[in-house]
Structure formats: structure tokens, C-alpha cells
C-alpha positions in Angstrom: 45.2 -7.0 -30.9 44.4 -6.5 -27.5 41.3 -3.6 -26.9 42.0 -0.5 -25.3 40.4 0.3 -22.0 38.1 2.9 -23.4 36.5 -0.3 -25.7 36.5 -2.2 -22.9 34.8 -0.1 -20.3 32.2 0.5 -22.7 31.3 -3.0 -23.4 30.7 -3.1 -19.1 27.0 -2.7 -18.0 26.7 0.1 -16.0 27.1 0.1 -12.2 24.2 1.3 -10.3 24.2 4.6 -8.1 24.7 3.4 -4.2 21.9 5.5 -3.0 20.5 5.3 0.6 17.5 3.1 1.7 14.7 4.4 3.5 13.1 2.9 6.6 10.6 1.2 4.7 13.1 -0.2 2.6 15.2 -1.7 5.8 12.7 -3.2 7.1 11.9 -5.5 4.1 15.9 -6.4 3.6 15.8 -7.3 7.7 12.9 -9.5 7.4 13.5 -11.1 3.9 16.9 -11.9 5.5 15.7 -13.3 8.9 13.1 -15.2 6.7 16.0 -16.7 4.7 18.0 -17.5 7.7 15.4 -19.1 9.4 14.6 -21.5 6.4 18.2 -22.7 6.1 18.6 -22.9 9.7 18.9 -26.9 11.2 15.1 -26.8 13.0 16.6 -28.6 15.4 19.5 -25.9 16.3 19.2 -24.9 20.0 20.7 -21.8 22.0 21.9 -21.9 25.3 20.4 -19.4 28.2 23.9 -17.5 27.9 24.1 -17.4 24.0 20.9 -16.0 23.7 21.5 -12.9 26.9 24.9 -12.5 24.8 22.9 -12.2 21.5 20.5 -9.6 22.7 22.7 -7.7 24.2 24.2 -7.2 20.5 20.9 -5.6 19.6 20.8 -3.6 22.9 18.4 -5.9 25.0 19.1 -5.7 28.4 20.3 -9.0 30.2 17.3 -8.4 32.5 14.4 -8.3 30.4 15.7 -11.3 28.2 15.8 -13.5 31.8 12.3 -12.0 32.5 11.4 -13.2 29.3 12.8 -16.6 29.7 11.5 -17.1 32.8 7.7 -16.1 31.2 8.7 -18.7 28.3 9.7 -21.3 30.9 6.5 -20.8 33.3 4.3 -20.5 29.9 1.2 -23.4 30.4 1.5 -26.8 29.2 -2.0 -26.6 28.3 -2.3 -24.7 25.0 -5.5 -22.3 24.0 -7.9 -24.8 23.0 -9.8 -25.0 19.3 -12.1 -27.6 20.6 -15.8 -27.2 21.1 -15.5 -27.1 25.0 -12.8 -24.8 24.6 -14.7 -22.2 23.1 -18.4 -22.9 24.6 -17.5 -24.1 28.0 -14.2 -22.2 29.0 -10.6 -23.0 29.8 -9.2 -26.4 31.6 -6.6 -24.0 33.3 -6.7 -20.4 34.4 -3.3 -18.7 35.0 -2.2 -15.7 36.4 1.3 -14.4 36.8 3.6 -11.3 38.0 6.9 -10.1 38.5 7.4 -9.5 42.5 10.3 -8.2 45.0 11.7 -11.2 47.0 13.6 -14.4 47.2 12.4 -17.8 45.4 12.1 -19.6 49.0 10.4 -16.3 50.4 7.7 -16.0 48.0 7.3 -20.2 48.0 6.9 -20.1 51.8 4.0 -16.7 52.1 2.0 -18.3 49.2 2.1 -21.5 51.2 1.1 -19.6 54.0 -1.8 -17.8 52.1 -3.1 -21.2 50.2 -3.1 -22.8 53.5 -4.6 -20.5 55.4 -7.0 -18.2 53.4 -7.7 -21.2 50.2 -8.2 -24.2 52.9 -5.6 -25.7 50.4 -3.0 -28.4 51.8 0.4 -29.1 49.7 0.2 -32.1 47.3 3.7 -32.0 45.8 6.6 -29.8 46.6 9.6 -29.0 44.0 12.6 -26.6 44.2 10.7 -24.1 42.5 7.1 -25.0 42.6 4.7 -26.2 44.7 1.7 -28.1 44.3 -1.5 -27.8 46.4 -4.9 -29.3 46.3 -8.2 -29.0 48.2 -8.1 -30.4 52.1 -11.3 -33.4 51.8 -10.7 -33.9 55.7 -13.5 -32.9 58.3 -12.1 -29.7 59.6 -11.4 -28.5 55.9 -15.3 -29.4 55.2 -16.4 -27.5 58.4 -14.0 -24.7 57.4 -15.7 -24.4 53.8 -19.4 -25.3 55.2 -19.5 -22.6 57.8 -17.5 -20.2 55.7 -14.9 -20.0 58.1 -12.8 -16.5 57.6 -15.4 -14.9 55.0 -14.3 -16.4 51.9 -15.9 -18.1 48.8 -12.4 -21.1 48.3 -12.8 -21.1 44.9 -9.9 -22.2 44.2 -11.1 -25.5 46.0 -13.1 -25.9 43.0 -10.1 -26.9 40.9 -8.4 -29.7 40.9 -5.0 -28.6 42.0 -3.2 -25.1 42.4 0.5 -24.8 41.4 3.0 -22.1 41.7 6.0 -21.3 39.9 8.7 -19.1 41.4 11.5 -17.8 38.7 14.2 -16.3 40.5 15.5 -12.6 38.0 17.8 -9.9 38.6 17.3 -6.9 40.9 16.2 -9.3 43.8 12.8 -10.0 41.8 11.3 -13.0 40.7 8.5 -14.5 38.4 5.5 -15.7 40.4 2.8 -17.9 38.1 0.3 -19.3 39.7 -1.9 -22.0 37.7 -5.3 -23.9 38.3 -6.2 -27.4 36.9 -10.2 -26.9 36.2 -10.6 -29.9 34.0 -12.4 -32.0 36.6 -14.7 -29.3 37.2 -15.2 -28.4 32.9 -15.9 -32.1 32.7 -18.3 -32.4 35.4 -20.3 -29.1 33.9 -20.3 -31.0 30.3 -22.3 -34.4 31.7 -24.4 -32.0 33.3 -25.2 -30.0 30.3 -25.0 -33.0 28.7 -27.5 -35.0 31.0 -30.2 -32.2 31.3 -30.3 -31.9 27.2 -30.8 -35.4 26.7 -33.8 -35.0 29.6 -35.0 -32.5 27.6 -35.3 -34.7 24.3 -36.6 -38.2 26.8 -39.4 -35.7 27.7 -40.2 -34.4 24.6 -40.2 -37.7 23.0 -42.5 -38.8 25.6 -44.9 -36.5 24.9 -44.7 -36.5 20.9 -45.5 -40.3 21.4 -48.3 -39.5 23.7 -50.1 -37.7 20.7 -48.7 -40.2 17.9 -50.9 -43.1 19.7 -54.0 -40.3 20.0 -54.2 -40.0 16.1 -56.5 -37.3 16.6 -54.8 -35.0 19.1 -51.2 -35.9 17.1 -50.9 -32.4 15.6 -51.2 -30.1 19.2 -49.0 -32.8 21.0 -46.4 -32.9 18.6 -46.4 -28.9 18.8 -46.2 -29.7 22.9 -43.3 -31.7 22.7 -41.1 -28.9 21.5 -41.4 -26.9 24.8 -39.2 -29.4 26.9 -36.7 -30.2 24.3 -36.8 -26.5 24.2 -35.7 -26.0 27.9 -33.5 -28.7 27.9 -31.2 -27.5 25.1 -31.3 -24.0 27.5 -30.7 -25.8 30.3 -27.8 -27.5 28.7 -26.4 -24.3 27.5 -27.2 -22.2 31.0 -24.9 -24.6 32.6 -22.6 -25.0 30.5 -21.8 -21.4 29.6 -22.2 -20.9 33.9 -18.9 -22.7 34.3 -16.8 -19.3 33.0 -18.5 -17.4 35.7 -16.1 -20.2 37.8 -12.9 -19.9 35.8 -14.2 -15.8 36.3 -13.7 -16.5 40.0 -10.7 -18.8 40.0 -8.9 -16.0 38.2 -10.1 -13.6 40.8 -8.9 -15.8 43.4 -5.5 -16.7 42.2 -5.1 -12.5 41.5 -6.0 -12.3 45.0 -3.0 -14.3 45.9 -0.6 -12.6 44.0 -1.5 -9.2 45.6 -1.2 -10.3 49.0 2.2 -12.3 48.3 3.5 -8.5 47.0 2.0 -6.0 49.4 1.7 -8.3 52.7 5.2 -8.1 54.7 4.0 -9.6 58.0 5.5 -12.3 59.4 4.7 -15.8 58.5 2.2 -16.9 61.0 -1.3 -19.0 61.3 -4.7 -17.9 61.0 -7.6 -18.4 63.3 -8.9 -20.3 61.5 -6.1 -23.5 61.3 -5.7 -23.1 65.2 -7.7 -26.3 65.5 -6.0 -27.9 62.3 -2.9 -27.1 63.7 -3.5 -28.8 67.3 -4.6 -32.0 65.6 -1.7 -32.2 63.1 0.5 -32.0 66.2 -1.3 -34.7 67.9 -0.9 -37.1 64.7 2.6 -36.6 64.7 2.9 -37.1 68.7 0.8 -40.7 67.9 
């Protein structure tokens, strides 16, 4: 005999009361979710420029800061933070600096050419669609122009191996301007120096210790001598070594620099006094 609906209604667990979650509450089922998602998602699944300007306009992210931010992605350094010793005692292998300025990609390419030729006694080294690549002019007038501190200025950006700018074309007739500097030469030149100057320090104290190990008698104050230059050499070592921020300091300056006169400087495109004479002989090469 079949139950009756009353027996069988009974015999069901209750249902829960649907009451409401509070923001607390949300914010755990959102992340668990994405968290779950994420783990059962192919970690080799890709999303196109579109799809993801599509997908954040869902959630009420404006197509413009989502290309901002894809530009930032795409213009991030190839160089990561290092964890190494000379990353953390020494200072970075590239200093960065970047900002969103008013103007065209081939606008903003051609006045930071201008400025890194003119004011940096840079000269280009590669040239992309979207980047340029300088590096330090070794020729005779660049040399006189960084001897005689021609146009007031320290060229530290002559210090690093090469300069490189980025240009990321966004909406609203903006674009993303990075500017990076390759200091590794430099770091690794600082690092035999430290390097060099500690190991002087532990020659001369060695010297010295020896000196009193073959006076048996005098051993003891020599011995206590011999610590003074190992002493000076370790802070030597460390003096020039921790010096080379104070350069990555003024690289950073220097590429800021740039930047602020690429966004507030609107004259016209024209050389300084300063590449008159560079400009007469690069004529004269190409007349030859």
C-alpha cells in the first residue's frame, strides 16, 4: 500500500530557510569560486585583447583602463625584481620609468628622439615601430660634449648601457610612454671593483700578519695590525658597491626628466646648440 503524502513528507529532511548573505559572506563564495575555476581551468588557456575588453566591460570596467592596463602589462620589464645577492646589495640591472601622456605614438617617438639626442648625447642604436633604442655616442664630439659639460648636464643616462622607449598608443588620443635603462655593464663593473678592493684589503692584511708570524716575538701586535686593512677593504668594498644606487638614483632622475619634458614641452622639433657641430659633420659624411 502506497504511503500517503503526509508519511512521505515527513520522512524528507527539512529544507533550509533561503536567507540572505552578507558582504562578508560574498566575498568568500566569489573567491572560493574563482579559486575553483582557476584550478580546473587548461593553464594554457589564452584570451584575446577583445575577449578580455568584452569581459570587463561585463563587470563594469571601462574599455579604456583595461587597454591602459594592457599596455602597462605589455611594456612591463623583461628583467624581473631580483632575489640575488647583487640584487639586493648592489641595486637594479634596469631602472624604469613610465607615464600616460597626450599625443600620437610617432609624435612622442620623434620629441624623445629629439630630447635623447640632444640633451642625453645619446644617438639611436635600433629603431622599431613602437620603440626605439639608443645608446651612448663614443665619437669625439660626443666625448668633448660630456668632457666640457656642454649644455649643463650630468648624461647619466650615458652611464647605462642602452636607453629604450616604448610608445603604447590608448584611447582619448593618449598613449603609454616607458622608458627603460640597461645598467648591467655598469652593476658589473661596480662588483669587480668592490670585489678587487676587498681582496686588496685581505693581500695587505695577510702581508702584514706574515710580517709578525716570521718575528715570533712581535707575532701578537702584528697579527692585531693586520686587521686594520682587511678592515678598510671590506668598507671599501661595500662603499662602492652600495655607491652604485646613488647611479640607478640618478638614472631614474634622468629618465623622469625625459618624460616631463616629452609632456609639457610643445615646441617644435628642432636642434640644440649644442649638435650644431654634430650636425655639420654628419652632413659632410653623407655628402663623402
Amino acid at each position: 500500500m502506497p504511503d500517503s503524502p503526509s508519511s512521505s513528507d515527513s520522512s524528507r529532511p527539512p529544507v533550509p530557510a533561503r536567507t540572505a548573505l552578507d558582504r562578508a559572506a560574498l566575498e568568500r563564495i566569489l573567491r572560493r569560486a574563482g579559486e575553483l575555476q582557476a584550478s580546473a581551468a587548461d593553464p594554457l588557456e589564452e584570451m584575446t585583447e577583445e575577449q578580455l575588453i568584452a569581459l570587463g566591460q561585463e563587470v563594469g570596467i571601462t574599455p579604456q583602463h583595461l587597454r591602459q592596463a594592457i599596455a602597462e602589462e605589455r611594456t612591463r620589464p623583461a628583467l624581473q625584481e631580483e632575489a640575488s645577492v647583487a640584487g639586493r646589495w648592489v641595486g637594479p640591472r634596469t631602472v624604469t620609468a613610465r607615464r600616460v601622456i597626450r599625443g600620437t605614438r610617432d609624435q612622442l617617438l620623434a620629441r624623445l628622439d629629439d630630447w635623447m639626442r640632444r640633451e642625453e648625447c645619446l644617438q639611436v642604436k635600433r629603431r622599431y615601430v613602437d620603440r626605439i633604442l639608443w645608446e651612448p655616442r663614443r665619437d669625439f664630439l660626443g666625448n668633448v660634449k660630456r668632457g666640457f659639460n656642454i649644455g649643463g648636464r650630468s648624461y647619466n643616462l650615458t652611464r647605462a648601457h642602452d636607453v629604450g622607449a616604448t610608445v603604447v598608443a590608448l584611447d582619448g588620443g593618449s598613449a603609454l610612454v616607458q622608458l627603460d635603462a640597461d645598467l648591467d655593464t655598469a652593476r658589473r663593473a661596480r662588483i669587480r671593483g668592490g670585489t678587487a678592493t676587498a681582496a686588496g684589503g685581505v693581500l695587505a692584511g695577510g702581508a702584514v700578519a706574515g710580517i709578525g708570524i716570521g718575528f715570533t716575538v712581535m707575532a701578537l701586535p702584528f697579527l692585531a695590525l693586520a686587521v686594520v686593512p682587511v678592515a678598510a677593504g671590506a668598507g671599501g668594498a661595500l662603499a662602492i658597491l652600495r655607491g652604485f644606487r646613488h647611479t640607478a638614483e640618478r638614472v631614474q632622475l634622468a629618465l623622469e626628466q625625459a618624460l616631463d619634458a616629452v609632456e609639457h614641452d610643445d615646441r617644435p622639433l628642432r636642434p640644440g646648440v649644442g649638435d650644431v657641430i654634430g650636425l655639420i659633420t654628419d652632413a659632410t659624411r653623407r655628402r663623402v
